[in-house]
N, C-alpha and C positions, 0 to 999 in steps of 0.2 A: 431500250430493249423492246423487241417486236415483240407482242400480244402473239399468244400461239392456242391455237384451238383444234377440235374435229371437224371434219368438216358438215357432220348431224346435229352442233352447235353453230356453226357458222351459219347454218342454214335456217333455223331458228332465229336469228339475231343480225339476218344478211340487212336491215336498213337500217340498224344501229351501226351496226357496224360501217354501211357506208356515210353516214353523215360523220363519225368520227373520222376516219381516215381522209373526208374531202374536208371537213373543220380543220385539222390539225396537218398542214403540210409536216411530210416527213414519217407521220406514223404510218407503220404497215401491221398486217396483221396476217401471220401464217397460218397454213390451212392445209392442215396433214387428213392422211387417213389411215385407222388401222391396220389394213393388212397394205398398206402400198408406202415405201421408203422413200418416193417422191415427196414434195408437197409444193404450193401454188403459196404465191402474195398477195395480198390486195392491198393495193395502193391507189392514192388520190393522182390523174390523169394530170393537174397542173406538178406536182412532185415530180411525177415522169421526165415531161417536159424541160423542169429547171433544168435535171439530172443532163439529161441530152443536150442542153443550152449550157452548162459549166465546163464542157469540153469544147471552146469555138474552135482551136487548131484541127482538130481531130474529125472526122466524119463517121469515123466508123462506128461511134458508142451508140448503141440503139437496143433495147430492153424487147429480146428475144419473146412471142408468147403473149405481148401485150394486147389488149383489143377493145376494143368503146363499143358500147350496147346500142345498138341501134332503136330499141325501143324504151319504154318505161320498166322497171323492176318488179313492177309490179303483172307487168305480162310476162316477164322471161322466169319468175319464179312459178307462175299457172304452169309453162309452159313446162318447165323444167319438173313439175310435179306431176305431170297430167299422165306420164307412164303409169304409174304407182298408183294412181286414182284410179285407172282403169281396172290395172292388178288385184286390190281390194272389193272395187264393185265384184268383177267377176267369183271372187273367192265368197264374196258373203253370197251370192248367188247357188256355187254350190254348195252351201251350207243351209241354205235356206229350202233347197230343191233336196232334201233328204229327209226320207221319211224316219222318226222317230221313235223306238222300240220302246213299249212301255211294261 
């Protein structure tokens, strides 16, 4: 059974998670989110692959949405954070830019 998480947890625990799922071909682990009835997979890229290779008659089976990171995880999670960082600098700015009534 597939590991199912939020995705404010997955995000926390995105390089455990990926050594588990590239350790253990076959594990995947879901990735919902509260207000959206969608939700995403992550799975190990060699898994993919078998999946696509266990159909040789067939050409058509191909895993809609997949994609390989072009960089390190450790740049595309800065990156992926880097909105939000700014959001907060800016917020503690006008917080700090207000005068105080005593």
């Amino acid at each position: 059974m597939a590991k199912r998480m939020l995705i404010s947890a997955a995000r926390k625990q995105l390089f455990d998670l990926f050594d588990e799922v590239v350790a253990n071909s076959g594990r995947r682990v879901v990735i919902g989110r509260r207000d959206v009835t969608s939700e995403a997979v992550l799975i190990g890229l060699n898994y993919v692959e078998q999946l696509e290779r266990a159909r040789p008659g067939s050409s058509t089976f191909k895993l809609q949405g997949s994609a390989r990171a072009l960089t390190s995880p450790e740049l595309l999670v800065e990156e992926l954070r880097a909105p939000q960082a700014q959001h907060w600098r800016e917020k503690l700015r006008t917080f700090s830019s207000k005068k105080v009534k005593r």
